[in-house]
C-alpha positions as CSV (number, residue, x, y, z in Angstrom):
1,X,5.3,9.3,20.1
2,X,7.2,11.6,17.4
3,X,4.2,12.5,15.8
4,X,2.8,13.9,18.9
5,X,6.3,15.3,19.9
6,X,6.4,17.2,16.3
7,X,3.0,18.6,17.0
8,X,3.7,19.7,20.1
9,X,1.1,17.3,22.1
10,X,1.2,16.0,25.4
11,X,-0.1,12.1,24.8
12,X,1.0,8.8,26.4
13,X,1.8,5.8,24.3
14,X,-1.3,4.3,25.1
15,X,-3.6,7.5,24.2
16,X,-2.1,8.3,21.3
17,X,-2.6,4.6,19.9
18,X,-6.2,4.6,20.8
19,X,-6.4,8.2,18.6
20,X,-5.0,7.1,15.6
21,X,-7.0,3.8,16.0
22,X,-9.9,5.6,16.4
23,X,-9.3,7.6,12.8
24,X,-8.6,3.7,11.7
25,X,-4.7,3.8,11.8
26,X,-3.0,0.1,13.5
27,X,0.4,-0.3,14.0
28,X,1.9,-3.6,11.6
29,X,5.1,-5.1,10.8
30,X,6.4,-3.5,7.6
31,X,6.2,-6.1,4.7
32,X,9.4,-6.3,2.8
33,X,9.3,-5.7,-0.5
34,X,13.2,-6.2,-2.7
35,X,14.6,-2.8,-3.6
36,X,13.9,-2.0,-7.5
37,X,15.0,1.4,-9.1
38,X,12.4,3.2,-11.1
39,X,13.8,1.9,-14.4
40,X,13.5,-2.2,-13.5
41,X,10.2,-1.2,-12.1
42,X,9.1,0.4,-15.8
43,X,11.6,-2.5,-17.3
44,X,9.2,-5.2,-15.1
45,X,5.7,-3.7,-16.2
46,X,6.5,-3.5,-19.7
47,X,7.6,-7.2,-19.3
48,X,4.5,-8.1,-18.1
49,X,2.0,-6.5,-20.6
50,X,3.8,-8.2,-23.2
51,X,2.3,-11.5,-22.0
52,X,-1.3,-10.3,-20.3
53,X,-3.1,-12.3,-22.8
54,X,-1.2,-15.5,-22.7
55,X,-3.0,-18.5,-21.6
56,X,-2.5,-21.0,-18.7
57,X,-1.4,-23.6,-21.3
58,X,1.2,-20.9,-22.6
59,X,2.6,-20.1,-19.2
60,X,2.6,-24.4,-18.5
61,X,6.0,-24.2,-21.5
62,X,7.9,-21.5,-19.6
63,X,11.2,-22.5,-17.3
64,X,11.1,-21.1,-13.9
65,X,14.2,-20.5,-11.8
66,X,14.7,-18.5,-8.9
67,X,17.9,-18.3,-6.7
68,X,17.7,-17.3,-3.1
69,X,21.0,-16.0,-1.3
70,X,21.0,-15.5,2.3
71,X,23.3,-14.9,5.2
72,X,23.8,-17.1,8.4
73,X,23.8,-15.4,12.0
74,X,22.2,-11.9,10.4
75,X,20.4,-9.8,13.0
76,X,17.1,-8.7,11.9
77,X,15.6,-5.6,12.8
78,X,11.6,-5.6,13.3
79,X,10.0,-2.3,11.9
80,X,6.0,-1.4,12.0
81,X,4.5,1.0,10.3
82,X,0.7,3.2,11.0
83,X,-1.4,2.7,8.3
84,X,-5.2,1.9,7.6
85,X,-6.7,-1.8,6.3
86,X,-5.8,-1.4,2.8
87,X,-2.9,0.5,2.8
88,X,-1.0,-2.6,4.0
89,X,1.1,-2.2,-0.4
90,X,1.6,1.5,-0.8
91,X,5.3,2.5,-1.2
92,X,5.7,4.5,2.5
93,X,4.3,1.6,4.3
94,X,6.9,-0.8,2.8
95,X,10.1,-1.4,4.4
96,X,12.7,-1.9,1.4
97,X,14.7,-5.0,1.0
98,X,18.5,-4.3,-0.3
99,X,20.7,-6.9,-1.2
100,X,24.0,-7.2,0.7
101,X,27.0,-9.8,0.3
102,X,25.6,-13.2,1.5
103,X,27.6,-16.4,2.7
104,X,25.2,-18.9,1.0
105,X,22.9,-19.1,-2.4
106,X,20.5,-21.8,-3.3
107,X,19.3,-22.2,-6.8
108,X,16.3,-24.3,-8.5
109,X,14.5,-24.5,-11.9
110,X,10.3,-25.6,-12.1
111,X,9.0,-26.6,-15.4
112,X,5.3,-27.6,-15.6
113,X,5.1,-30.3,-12.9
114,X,8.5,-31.1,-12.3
115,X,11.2,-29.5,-10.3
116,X,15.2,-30.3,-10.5
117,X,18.1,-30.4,-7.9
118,X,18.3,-27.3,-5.4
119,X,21.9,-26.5,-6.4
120,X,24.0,-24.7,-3.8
């Protein structure tokens, strides 16, 4: 409906949805995506052309961990996003993920087929 407002047009909800649909635009949950300054995204990429051409076997010696922290009784706030089948990834169609203070964080390492205590 802002879109229409900022244009100046006179459309109900339901017209202007079948417009954009028409010009193949759909209304979707934003995917969340963390937040990452330009920098770790350049950091990130150059991190990962260093090992392009390593093979399964090589990636099979690598350690995994990953630590999740998240907070109990948050609200969530649902936003959607107009875009076209496709366009599901780009950057405006994103909704960011910041991290904030948690109450609780849950950590775990994988190495080839075995997995060790979740440590809280």
């Amino acid at each position: 409906m802002q879109v229409a407002e900022l244009e100046g047009i006179q459309l109900g909800r339901r017209a202007l949805r079948s417009v954009f649909e028409s010009e193949g635009y759909h209304r979707r949950v934003a995917c969340i995506k963390p937040f990452l300054s330009d920098n770790s995204e350049g950091r990130r990429f150059e991190w990962g052309g260093l090992f392009h051409n390593w093979s399964s076997e090589d990636w099979m010696d690598v350690i995994w961990s990953d630590e999740c922290s998240f907070s109990v009784g948050e609200v969530s706030e649902t936003v959607c996003v107009t875009c076209r089948p496709g366009e599901k990834y780009e950057e405006d169609c994103l909704m960011p993920y910041i991290a904030r203070r948690t109450t609780i964080m849950v950590w775990e390492v994988i190495y080839r087929n075995k997995k060790s205590c979740l440590v809280i």
